[in-house]
N, C-alpha and C positions, 0 to 999 in steps of 0.2 A: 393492474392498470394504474399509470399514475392520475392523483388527484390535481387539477385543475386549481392554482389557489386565486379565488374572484374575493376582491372586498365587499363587507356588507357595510350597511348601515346601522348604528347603532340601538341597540333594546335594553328598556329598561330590564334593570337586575334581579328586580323584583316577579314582574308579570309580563317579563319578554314581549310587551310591547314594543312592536319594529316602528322608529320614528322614521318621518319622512327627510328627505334630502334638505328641504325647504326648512322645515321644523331644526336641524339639525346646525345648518347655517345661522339662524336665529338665536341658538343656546351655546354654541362654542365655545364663547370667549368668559361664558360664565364659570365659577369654581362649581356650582352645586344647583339643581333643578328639582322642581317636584313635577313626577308622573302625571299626566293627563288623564290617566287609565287607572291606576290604581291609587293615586294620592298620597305616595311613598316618595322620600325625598333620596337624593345618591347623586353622586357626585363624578364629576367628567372628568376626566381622565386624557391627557394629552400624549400619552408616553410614545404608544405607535406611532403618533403625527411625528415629534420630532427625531426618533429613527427614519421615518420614511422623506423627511426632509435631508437629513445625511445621507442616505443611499443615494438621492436624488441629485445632491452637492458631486457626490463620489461620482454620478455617472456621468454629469454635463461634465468634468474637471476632463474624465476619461475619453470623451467622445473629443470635446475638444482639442486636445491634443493629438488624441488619433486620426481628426480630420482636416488640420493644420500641418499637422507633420506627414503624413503617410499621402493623404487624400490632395493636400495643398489647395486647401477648399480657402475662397477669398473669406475675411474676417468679415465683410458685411453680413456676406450669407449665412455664416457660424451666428452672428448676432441674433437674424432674422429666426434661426433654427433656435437656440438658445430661446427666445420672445414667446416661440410657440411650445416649448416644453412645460417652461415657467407657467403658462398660464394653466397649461395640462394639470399640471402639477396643484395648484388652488382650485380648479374645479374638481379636484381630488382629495382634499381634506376633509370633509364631510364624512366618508369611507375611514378615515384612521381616527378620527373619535370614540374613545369606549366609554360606556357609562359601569361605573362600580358599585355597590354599598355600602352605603357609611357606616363607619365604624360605629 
């Protein structure tokens, strides 16, 4: 049976402590965090997020045109449609954050 692939949230590398959604949004934009849990430092890791930002490019580009061209969907409503993917799309990055070990 195929596997279901759901994102998780990020845990530290050390003591697989699972960080919250919340906690998660708060340490993003840093290079390097220490563990709350074990007091081990490791460092975050963006690589998933900007794959998952291309695929993401790649599908609005795809849909777009196949909804302009094929469907003749007006461009407002392509806008409006685009507005709410995008925003999907950020409340989704939290999920493609990995934390690693420092070298």
């Amino acid at each position: 049976m195929a596997k279901l692939f759901l994102p998780s949230l990020p845990v530290c590398p050390h003591c697989n402590t699972v960080y919250r959604y919340s906690d998660v949004k708060k340490i993003m934009f840093k290079k390097s965090e220490k563990c709350y849990h074990c007091k081990k430092n490791f460092k975050i890791s963006k690589k998933k997020l900007i794959i998952m930002i291309i695929e993401l490019l790649i599908i609005y580009a795809a849909l777009g045109l196949f909804l302009i061209g094929v469907v003749g969907i007006k461009p407002l409503v392509l806008f409006i449609i685009n507005v709410f993917l995008v925003a999907a799309g950020i409340l989704l990055i939290p999920y493609y954050i990995m934390f690693v070990k420092k070298k």
